[in-house]
N, CA, C and O atoms as CSV, one atom per row, in Angstrom:
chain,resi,resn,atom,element,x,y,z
A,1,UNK,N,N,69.402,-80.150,53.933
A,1,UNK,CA,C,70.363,-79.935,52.892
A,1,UNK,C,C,69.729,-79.908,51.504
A,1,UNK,O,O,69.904,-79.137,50.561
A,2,UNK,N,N,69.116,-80.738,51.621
A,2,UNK,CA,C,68.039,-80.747,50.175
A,2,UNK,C,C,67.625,-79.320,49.370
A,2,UNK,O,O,67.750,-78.996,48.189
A,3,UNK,N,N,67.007,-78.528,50.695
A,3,UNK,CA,C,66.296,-77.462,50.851
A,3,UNK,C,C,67.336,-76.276,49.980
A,3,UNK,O,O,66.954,-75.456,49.146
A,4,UNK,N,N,68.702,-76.495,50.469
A,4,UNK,CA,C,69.807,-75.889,50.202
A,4,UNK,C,C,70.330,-76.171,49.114
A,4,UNK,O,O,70.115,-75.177,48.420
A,5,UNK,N,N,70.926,-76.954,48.476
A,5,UNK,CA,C,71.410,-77.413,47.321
A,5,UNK,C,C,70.466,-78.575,46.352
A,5,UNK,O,O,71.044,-78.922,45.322
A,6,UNK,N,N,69.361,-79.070,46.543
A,6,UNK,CA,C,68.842,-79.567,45.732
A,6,UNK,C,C,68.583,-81.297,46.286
A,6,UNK,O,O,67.647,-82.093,46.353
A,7,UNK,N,N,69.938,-81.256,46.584
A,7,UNK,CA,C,70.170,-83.007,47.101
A,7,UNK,C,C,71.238,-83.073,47.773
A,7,UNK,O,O,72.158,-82.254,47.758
A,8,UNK,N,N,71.142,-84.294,48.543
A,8,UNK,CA,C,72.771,-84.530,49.276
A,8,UNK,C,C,74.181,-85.221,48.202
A,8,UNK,O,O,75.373,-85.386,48.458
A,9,UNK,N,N,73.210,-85.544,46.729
A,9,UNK,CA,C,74.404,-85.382,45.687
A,9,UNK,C,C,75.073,-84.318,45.624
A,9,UNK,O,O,76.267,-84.139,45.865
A,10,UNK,N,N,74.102,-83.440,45.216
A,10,UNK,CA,C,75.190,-81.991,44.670
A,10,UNK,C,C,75.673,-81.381,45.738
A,10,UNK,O,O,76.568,-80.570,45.499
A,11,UNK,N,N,75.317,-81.535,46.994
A,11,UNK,CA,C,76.267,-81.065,48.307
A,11,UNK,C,C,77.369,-81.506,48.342
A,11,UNK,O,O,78.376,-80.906,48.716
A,12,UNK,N,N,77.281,-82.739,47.909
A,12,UNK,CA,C,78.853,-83.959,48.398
A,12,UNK,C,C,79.833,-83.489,47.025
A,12,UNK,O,O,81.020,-83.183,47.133
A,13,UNK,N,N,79.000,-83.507,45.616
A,13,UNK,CA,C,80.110,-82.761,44.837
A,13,UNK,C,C,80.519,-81.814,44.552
A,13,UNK,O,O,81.123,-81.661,43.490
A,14,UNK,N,N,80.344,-80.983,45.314
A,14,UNK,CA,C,80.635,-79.515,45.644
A,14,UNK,C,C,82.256,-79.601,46.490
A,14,UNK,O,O,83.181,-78.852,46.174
A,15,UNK,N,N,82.328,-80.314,47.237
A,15,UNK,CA,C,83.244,-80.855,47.836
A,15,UNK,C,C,84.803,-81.279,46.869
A,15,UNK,O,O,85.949,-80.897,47.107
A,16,UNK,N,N,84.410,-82.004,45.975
A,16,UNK,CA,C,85.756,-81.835,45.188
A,16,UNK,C,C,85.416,-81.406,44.045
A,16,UNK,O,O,85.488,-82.305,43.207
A,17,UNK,N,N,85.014,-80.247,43.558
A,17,UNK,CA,C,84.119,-79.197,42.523
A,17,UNK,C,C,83.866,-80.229,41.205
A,17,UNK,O,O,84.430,-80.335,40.116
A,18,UNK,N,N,82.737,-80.937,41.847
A,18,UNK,CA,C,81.888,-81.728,40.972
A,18,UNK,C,C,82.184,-82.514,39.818
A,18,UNK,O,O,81.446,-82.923,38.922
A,19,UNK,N,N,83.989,-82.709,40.110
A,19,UNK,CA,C,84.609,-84.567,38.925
A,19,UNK,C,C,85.273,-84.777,40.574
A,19,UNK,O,O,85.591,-84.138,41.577
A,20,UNK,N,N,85.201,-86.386,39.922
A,20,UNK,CA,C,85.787,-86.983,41.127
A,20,UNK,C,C,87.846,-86.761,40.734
A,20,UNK,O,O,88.492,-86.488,39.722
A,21,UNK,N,N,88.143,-87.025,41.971
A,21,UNK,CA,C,89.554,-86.653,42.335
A,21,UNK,C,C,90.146,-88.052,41.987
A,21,UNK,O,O,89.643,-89.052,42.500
A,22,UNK,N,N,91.319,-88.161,41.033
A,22,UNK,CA,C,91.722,-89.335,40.592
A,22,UNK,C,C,92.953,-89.009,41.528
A,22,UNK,O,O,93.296,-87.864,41.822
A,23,UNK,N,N,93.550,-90.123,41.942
A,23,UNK,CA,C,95.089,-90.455,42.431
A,23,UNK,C,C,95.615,-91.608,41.809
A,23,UNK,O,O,94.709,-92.431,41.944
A,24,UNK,N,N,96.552,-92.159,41.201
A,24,UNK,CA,C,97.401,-92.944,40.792
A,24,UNK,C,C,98.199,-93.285,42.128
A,24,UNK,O,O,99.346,-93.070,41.735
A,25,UNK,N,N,98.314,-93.651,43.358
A,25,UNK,CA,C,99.512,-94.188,44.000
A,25,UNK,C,C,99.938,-95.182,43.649
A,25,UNK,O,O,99.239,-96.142,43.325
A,26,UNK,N,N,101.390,-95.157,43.640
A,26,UNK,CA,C,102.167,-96.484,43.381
A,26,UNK,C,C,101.826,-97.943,44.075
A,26,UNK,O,O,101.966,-99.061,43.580
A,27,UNK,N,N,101.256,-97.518,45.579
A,27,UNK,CA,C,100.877,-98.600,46.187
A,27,UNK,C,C,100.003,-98.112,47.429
A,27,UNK,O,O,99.969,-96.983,47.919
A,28,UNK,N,N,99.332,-99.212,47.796
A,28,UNK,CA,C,98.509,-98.485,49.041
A,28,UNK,C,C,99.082,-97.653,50.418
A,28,UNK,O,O,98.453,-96.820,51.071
A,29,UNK,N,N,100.275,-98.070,50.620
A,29,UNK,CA,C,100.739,-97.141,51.564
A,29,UNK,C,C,100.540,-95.854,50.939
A,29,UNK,O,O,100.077,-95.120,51.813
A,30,UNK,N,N,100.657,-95.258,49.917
A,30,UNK,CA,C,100.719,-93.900,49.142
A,30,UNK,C,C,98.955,-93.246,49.250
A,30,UNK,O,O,98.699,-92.098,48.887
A,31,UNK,N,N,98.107,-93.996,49.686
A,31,UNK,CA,C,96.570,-93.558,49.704
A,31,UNK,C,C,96.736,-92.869,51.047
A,31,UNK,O,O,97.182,-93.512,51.997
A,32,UNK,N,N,96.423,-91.687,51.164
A,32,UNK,CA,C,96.088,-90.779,52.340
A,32,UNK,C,C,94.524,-91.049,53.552
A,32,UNK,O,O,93.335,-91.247,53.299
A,33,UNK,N,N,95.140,-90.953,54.610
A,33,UNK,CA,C,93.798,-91.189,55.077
A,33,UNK,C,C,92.354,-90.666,55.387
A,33,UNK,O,O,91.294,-91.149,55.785
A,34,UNK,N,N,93.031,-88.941,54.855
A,34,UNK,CA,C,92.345,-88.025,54.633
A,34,UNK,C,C,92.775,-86.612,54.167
A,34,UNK,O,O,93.763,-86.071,54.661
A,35,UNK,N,N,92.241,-86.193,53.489
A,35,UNK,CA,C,92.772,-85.087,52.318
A,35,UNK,C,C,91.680,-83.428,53.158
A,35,UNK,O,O,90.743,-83.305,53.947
A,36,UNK,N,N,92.483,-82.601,52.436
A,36,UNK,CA,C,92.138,-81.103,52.509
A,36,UNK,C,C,90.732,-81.475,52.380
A,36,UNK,O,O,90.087,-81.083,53.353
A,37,UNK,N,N,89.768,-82.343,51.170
A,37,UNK,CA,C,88.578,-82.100,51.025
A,37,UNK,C,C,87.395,-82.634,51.757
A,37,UNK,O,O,86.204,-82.325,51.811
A,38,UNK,N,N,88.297,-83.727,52.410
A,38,UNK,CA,C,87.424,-84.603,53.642
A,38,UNK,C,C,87.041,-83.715,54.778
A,38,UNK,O,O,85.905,-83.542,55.220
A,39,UNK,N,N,88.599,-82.967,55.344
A,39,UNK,CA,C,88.352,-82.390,56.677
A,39,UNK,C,C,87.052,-81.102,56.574
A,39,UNK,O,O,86.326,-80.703,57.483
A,40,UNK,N,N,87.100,-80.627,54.997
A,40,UNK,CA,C,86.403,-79.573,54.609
A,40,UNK,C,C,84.811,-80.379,54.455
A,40,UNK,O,O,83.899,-79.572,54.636
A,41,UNK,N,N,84.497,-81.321,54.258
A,41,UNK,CA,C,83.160,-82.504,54.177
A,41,UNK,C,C,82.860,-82.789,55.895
A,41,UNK,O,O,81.818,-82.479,56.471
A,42,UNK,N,N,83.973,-83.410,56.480
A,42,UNK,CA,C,83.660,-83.139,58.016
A,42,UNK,C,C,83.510,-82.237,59.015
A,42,UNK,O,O,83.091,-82.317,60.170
A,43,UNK,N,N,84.075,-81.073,58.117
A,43,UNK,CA,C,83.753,-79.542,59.342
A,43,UNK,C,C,82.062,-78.855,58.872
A,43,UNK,O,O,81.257,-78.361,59.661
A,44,UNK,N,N,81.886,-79.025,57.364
A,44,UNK,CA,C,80.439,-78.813,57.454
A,44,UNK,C,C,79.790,-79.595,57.979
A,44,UNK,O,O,79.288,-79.085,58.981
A,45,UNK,N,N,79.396,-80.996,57.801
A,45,UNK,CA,C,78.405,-81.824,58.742
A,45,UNK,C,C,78.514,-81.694,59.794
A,45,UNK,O,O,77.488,-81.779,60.469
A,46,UNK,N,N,79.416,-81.505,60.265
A,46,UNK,CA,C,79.646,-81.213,61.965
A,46,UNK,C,C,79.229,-80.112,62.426
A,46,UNK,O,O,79.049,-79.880,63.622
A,47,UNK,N,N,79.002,-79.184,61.311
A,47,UNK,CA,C,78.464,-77.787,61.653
A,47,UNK,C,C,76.920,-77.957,61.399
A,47,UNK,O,O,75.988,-77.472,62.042
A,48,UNK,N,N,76.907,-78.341,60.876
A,48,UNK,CA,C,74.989,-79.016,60.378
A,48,UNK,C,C,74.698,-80.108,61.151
A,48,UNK,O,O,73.658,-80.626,60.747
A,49,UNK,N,N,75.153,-80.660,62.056
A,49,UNK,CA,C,74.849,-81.351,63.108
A,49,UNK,C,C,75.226,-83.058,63.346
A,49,UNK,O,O,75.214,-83.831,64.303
A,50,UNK,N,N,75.522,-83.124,62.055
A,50,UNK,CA,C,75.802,-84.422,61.645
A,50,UNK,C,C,77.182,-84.986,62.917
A,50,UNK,O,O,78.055,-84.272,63.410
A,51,UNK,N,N,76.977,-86.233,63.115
A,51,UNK,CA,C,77.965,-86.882,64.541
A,51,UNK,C,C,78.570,-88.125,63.524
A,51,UNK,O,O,78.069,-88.370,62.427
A,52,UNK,N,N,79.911,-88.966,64.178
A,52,UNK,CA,C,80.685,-89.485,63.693
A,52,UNK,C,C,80.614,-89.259,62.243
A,52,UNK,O,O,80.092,-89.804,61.271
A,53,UNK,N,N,81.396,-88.170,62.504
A,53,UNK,CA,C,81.660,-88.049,60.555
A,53,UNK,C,C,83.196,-87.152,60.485
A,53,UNK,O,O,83.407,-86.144,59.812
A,54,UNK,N,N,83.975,-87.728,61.224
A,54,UNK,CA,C,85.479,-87.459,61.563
A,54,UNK,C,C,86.489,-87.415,59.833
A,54,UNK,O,O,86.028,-88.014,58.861
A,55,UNK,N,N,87.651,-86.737,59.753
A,55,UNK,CA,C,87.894,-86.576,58.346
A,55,UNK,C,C,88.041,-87.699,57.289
A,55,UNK,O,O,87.797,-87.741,56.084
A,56,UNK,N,N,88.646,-88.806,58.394
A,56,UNK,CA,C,88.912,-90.389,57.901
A,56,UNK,C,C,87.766,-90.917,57.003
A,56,UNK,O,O,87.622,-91.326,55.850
A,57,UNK,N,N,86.846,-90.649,58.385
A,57,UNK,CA,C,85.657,-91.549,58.048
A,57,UNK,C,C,84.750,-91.060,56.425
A,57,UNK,O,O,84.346,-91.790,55.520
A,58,UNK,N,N,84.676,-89.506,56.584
A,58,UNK,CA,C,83.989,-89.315,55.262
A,58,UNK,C,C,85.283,-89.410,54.187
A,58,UNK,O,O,84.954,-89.634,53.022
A,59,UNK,N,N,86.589,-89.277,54.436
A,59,UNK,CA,C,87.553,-89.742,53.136
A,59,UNK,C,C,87.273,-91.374,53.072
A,59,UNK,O,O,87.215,-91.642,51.872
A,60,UNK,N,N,87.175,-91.968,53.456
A,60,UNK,CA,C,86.467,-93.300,53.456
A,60,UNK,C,C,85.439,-93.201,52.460
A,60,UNK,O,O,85.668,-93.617,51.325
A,61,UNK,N,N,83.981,-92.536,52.856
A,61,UNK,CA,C,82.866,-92.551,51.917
A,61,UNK,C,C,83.312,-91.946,50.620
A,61,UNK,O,O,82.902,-92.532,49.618
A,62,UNK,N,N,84.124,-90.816,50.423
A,62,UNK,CA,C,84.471,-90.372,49.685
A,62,UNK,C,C,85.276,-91.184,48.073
A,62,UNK,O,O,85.387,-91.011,46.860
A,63,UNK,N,N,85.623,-92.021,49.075
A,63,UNK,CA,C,85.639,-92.885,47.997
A,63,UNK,C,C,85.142,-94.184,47.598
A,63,UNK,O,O,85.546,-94.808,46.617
A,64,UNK,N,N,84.341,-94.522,48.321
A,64,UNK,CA,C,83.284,-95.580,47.777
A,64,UNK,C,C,82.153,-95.354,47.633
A,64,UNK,O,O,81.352,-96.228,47.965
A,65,UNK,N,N,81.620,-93.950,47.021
A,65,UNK,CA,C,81.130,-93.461,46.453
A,65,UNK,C,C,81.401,-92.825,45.305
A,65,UNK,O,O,80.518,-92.359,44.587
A,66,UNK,N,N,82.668,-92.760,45.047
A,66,UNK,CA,C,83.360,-92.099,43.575
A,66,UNK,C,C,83.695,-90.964,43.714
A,66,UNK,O,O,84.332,-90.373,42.842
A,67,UNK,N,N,83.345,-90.431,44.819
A,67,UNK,CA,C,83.959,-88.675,44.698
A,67,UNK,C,C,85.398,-88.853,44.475
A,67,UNK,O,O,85.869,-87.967,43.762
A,68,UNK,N,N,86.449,-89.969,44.982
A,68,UNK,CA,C,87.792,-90.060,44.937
A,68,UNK,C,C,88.183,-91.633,44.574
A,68,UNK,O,O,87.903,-92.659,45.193
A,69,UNK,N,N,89.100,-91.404,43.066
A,69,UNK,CA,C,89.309,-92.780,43.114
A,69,UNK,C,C,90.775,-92.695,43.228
A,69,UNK,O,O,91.419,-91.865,42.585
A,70,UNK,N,N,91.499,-93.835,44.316
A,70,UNK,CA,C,92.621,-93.841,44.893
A,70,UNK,C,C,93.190,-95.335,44.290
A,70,UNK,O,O,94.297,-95.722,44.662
A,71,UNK,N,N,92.403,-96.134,43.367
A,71,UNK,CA,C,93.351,-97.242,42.867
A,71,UNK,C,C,94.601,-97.149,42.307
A,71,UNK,O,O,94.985,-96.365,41.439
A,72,UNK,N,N,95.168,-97.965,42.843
A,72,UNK,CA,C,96.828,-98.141,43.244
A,72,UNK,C,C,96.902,-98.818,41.228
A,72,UNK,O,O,96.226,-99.598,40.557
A,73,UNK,N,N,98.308,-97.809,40.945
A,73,UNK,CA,C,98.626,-98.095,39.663
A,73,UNK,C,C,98.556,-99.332,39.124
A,73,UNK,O,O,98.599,-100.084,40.097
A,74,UNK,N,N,98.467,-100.029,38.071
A,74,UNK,CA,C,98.411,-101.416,37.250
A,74,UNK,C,C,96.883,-102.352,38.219
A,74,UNK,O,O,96.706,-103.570,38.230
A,75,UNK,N,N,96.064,-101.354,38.875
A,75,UNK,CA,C,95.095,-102.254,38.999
A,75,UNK,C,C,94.015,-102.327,38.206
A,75,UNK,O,O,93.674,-101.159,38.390
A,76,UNK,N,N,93.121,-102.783,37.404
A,76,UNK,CA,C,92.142,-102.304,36.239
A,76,UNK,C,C,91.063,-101.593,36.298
A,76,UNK,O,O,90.467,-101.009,35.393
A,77,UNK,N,N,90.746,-101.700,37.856
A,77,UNK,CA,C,89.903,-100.492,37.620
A,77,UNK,C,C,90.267,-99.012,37.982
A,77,UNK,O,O,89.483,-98.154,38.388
A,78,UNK,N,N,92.006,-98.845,37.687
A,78,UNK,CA,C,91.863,-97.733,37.462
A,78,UNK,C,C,91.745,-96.947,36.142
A,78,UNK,O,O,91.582,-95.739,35.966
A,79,UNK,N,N,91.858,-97.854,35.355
A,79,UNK,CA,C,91.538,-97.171,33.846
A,79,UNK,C,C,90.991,-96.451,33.584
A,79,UNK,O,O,89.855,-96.909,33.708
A,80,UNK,N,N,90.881,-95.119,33.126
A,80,UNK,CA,C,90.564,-94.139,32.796
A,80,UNK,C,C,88.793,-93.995,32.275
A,80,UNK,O,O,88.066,-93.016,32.443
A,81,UNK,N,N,88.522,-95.017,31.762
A,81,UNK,CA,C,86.911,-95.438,31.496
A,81,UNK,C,C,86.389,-96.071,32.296
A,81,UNK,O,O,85.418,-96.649,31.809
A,82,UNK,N,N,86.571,-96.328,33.592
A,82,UNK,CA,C,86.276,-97.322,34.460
A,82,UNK,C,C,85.203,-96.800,35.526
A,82,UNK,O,O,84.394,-97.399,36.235
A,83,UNK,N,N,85.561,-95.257,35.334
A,83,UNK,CA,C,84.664,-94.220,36.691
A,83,UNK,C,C,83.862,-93.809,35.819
A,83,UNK,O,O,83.963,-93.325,34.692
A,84,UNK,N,N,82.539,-94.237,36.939
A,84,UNK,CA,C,81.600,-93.377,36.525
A,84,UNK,C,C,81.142,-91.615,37.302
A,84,UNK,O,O,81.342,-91.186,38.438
A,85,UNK,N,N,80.636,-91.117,36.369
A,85,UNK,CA,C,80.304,-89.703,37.003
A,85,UNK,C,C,79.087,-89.171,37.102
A,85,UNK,O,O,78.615,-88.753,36.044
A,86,UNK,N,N,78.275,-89.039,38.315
A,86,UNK,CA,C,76.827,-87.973,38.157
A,86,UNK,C,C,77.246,-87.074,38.548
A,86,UNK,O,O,77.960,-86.914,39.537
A,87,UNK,N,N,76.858,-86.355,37.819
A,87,UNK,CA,C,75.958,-84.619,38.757
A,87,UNK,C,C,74.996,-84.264,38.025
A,87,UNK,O,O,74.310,-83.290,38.336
């Protein structure tokens, strides 16, 4: 992948076109367990060979890595200065 895009950073933010995806839910039931951009993160690795990497699981990484921040309203780190961003 390297070879291809540079790094497995700029692969992964290609995925939600390179800012991370903010959600405000009211509460955690409202966090999805996987979004349009996960299943689209798990059908390439899966095509590049990559194993357990089901849509859940990379919407999981997806956000504890920052590509998606899903903190539930009035918690503090969802504040608007709180995310950080590379690319």
């Amino acid at each position: 992948m390297t070879a291809e895009f540079g790094s497995f950073d700029k692969y992964l933010w290609q995925f939600v076109g390179g800012r991370p995806i903010v959600n405000r839910p009211a509460s955690i039931r409202e966090v999805q367990p996987r979004t349009r951009e996960s299943d689209a993160l798990s059908t390439d690795l899966r095509r590049r060979g990559f194993r357990f990497v089901g849509s859940t699981i990379c919407y999981a990484f997806m956000q504890a890595v920052g590509l998606v921040n899903d903190h539930v309203r009035g918690c503090p780190a969802a504040r608007p200065g709180r995310q950080t961003v590379t690319s």
